[in-house]
C-alpha positions in Angstrom: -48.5 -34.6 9.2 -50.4 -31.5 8.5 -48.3 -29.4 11.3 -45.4 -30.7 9.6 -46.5 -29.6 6.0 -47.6 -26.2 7.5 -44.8 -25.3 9.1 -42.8 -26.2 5.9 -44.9 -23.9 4.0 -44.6 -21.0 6.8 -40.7 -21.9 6.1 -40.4 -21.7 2.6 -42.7 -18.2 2.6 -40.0 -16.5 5.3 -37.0 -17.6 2.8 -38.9 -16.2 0.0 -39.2 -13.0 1.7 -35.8 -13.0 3.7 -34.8 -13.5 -0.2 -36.5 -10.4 -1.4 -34.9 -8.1 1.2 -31.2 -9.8 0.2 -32.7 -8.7 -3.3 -33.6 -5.1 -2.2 -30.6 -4.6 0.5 -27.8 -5.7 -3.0 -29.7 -3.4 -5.1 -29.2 -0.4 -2.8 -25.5 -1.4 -2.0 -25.2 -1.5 -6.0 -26.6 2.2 -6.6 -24.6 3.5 -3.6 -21.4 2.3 -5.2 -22.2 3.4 -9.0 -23.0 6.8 -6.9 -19.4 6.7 -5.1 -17.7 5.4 -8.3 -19.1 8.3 -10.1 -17.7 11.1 -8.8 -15.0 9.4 -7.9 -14.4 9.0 -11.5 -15.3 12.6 -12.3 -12.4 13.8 -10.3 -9.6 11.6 -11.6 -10.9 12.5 -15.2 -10.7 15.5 -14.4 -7.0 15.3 -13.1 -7.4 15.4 -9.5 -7.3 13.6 -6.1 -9.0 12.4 -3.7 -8.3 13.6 0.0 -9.9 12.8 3.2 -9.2 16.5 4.6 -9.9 19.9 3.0 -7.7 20.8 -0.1 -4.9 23.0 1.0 -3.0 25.7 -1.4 -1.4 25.1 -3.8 -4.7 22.4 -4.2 -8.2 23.7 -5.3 -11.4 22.0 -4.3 -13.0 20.7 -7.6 -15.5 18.2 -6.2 -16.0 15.4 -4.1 -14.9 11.4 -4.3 -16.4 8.3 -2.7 -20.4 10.1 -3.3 -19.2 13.1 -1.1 -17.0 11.7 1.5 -13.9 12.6 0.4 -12.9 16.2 -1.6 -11.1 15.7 -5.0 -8.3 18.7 -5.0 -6.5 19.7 -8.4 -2.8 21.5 -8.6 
């Protein structure tokens, strides 16, 4: 009985923390996005697009989308 009850407690402690690192591992994935949405956002206010290759004439580089990935190019 006591092995039992142990190894239920062991259990419940390793879902706690396997919880906690869900907790921490969201979070991150949730600032990473508000960081890609935000330039991404930027750009597109600021009339331009985003493009996975360097802005060619007539486009000008104004900034990046996606938190830096991609450049945002205006006309």
């Amino acid at each position: 009985m006591t092995s039992s009850y142990s190894t239920s407690l062991v259990s419940r402690r390793d879902a706690k923390e396997a919880d906690s690192h869900l907790q921490v591992t969201i979070n991150q994935a949730e600032c990473l996005s508000s960081q890609e949405a935000a330039d991404t956002l930027a750009c597109r206010q600021n009339r331009g697009s985003c493009s996975f290759v360097a802005c060619s004439a007539p486009l000008v580089d104004i900034g990046t989308c996606r938190g830096g990935k991609l450049k945002c190019c205006k006309w």
